[in-house]
C-alpha positions as CSV (number, residue, x, y, z in Angstrom):
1,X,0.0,0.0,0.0
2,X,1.4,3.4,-1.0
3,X,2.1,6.1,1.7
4,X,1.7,8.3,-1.4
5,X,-2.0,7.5,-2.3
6,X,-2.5,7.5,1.6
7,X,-0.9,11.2,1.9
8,X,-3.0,12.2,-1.2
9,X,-6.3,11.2,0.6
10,X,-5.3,13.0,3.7
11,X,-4.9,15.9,1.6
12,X,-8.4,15.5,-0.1
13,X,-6.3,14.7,-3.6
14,X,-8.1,13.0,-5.9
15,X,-6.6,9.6,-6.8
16,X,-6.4,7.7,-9.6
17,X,-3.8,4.3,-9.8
18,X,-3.9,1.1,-11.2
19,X,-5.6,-1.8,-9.3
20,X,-2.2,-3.2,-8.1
21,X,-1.4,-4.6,-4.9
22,X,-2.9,-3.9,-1.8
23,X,-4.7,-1.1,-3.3
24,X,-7.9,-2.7,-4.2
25,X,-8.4,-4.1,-1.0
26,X,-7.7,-0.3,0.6
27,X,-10.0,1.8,-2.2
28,X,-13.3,1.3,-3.9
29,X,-13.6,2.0,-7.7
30,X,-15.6,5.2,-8.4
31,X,-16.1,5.8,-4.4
32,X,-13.0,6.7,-3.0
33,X,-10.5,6.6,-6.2
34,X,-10.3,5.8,-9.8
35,X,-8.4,2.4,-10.4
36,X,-8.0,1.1,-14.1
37,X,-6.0,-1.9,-15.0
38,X,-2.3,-2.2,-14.9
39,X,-0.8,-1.0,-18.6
40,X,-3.6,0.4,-20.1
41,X,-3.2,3.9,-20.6
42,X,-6.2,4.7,-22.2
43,X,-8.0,3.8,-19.6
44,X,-5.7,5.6,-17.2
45,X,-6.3,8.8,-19.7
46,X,-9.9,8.1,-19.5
47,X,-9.6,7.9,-15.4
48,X,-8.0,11.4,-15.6
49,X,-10.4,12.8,-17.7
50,X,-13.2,11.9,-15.6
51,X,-11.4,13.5,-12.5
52,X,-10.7,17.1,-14.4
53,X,-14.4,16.5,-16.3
54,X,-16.5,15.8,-13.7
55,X,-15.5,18.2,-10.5
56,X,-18.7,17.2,-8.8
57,X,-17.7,12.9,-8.7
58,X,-14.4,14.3,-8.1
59,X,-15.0,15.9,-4.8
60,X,-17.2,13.3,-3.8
61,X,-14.8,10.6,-4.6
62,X,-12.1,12.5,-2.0
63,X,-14.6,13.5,0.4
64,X,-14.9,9.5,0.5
65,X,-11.5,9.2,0.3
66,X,-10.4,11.7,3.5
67,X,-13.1,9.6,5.4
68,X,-11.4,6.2,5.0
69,X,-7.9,7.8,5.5
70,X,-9.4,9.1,8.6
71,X,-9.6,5.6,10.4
72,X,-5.8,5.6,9.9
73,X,-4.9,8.3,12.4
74,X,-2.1,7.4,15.5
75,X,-4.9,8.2,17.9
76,X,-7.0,5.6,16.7
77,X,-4.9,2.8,15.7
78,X,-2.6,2.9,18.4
79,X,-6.1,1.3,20.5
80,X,-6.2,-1.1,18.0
81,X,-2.3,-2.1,18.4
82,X,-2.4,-2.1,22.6
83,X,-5.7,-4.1,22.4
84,X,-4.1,-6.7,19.4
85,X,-0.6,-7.3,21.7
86,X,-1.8,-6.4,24.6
């Protein structure tokens, strides 16, 4: 999972990435990010079109996306750590 596309959210950056790794399982297509296949480029072109193109998905998409990121903060996951090895 990329720290990048996690600082992005944080920042209420719209993302867009390929559906690699772990990143699927951390972001939902068309809710909190765009994600089109690895080595297409069209459809990555496509993906940034619809971000520039379509302001209103695009905000919702990163409001989304800040939520999620959210659940990631110290303050909260630090509980979850203390309570796992604890």
């Amino acid at each position: 999972m990329p720290v990048s596309v996690i600082e992005a959210m944080a920042l209420g950056l719209p993302v867009g990435s390929t559906n690699v790794g772990g990143l699927p399982y951390l972001l939902q297509h068309e809710k909190e990010a765009l994600l089109v296949p690895p080595k297409d480029v069209e459809a990555f072109v496509t993906a940034i079109k619809q971000l520039i193109y379509n302001p209103v998905a695009t905000k919702t998409m990163t409001f989304h996306a800040r939520k999620k990121v959210e659940q990631f903060d110290w303050n909260l996951v630090k509980h979850q750590w203390i309570k796992l090895l604890g």
